[in-house]
KEKOLPA-435323 format. One record per residue (C-alpha): chain; residue number from 1; y, x, z. Coordinates in steps of 0.2 Angstrom, whole numbers. Each point is the difference from the previous one (the first is absolute). Example, Ala and Ser with C-alpha at 12.3 -4.5 7.8 and 13.67 -1.06 7.14 Angstrom:
BEGIN
+-------+-----+-------+-------+-------+
: chain :   n :    c2 :    c1 :    c3 :
+-------+-----+-------+-------+-------+
:     A :   1 :   -22 :    62 :    39 :
:     A :   2 :    17 :     6 :    -3 :
+-------+-----+-------+-------+-------+
//
This chain:
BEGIN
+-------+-----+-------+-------+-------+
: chain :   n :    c2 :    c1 :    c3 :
+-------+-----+-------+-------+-------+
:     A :   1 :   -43 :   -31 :   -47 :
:     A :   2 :   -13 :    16 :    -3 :
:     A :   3 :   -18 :    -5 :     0 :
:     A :   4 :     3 :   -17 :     5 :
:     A :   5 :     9 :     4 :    18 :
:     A :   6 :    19 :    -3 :     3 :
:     A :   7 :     8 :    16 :     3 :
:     A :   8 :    10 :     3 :    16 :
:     A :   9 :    14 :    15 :     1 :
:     A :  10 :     2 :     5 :    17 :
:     A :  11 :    15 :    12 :     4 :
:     A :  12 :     2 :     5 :    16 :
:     A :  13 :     6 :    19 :    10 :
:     A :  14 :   -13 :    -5 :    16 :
:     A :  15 :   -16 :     6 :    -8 :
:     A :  16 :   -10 :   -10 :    14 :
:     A :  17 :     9 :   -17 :    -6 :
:     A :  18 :    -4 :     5 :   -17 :
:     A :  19 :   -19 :     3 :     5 :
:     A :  20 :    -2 :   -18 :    11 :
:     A :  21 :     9 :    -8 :   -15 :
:     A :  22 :   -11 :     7 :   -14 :
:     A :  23 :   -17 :    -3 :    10 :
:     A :  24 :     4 :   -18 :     5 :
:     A :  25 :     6 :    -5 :   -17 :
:     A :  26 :   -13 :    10 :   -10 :
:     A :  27 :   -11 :    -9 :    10 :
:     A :  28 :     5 :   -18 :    -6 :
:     A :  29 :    -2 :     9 :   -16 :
:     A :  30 :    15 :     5 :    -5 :
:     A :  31 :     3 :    19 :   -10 :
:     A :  32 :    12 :     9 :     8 :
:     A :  33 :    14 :    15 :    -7 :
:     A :  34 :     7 :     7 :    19 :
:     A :  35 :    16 :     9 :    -1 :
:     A :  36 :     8 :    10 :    12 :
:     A :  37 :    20 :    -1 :    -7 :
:     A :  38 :    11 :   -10 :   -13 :
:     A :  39 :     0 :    14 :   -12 :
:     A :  40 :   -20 :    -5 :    -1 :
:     A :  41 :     2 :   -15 :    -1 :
:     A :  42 :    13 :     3 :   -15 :
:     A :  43 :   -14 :     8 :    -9 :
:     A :  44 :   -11 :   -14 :     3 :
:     A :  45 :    10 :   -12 :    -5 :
:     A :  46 :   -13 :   -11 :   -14 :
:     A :  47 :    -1 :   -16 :    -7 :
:     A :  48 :   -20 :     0 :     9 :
:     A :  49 :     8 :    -2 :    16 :
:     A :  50 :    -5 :   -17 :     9 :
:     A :  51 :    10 :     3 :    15 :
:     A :  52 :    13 :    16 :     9 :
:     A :  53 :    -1 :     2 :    18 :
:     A :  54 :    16 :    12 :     4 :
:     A :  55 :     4 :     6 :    16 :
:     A :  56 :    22 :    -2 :     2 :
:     A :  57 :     0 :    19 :     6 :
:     A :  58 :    -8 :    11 :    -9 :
:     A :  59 :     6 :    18 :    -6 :
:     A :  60 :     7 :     2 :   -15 :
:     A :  61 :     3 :   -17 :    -5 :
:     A :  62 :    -1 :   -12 :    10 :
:     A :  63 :    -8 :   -19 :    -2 :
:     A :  64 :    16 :    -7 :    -3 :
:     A :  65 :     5 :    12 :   -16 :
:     A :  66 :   -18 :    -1 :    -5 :
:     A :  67 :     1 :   -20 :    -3 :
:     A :  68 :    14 :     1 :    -8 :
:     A :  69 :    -9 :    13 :   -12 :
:     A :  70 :   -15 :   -12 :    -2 :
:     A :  71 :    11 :   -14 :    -4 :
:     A :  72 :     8 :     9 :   -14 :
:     A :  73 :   -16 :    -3 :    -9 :
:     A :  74 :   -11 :   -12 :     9 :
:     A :  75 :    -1 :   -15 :     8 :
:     A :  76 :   -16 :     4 :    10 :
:     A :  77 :    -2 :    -4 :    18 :
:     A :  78 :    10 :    10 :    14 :
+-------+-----+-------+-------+-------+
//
């Protein structure tokens, strides 16, 4: 949690998905990281994440590898 808001992880390859998510959930005051591929979300993988939102197919890696990648070191929400 950063500045006292739980932060959201939103990966996602449809930009406009990623753009509704982010504005509806900013605006119930969540922070948001938006990513646009699994590799992303690899490098932003931190125990300051509240919550992932991944999309099943994304380039690169896809939700499903990504899971299990966040699981390796965190139990956080998925």
């Amino acid at each position: 949690m950063r500045n006292g808001k739980k932060l959201i992880l939103i990966a996602d390859d449809d930009k406009e998905i990623r753009d509704i998510l982010n504005i509806l959930l900013s605006n119930e005051g969540y922070e948001i990281i938006s990513t646009s591929n699994g590799e992303e979300v690899i490098n932003n993988i931190n125990e300051d994440i509240d919550l992932y939102i991944l999309d099943v197919s994304m380039p690169i890696l896809d939700g499903f590898k990504v899971g299990i990648e966040i699981r390796k070191k965190y139990e956080t929400p998925i």
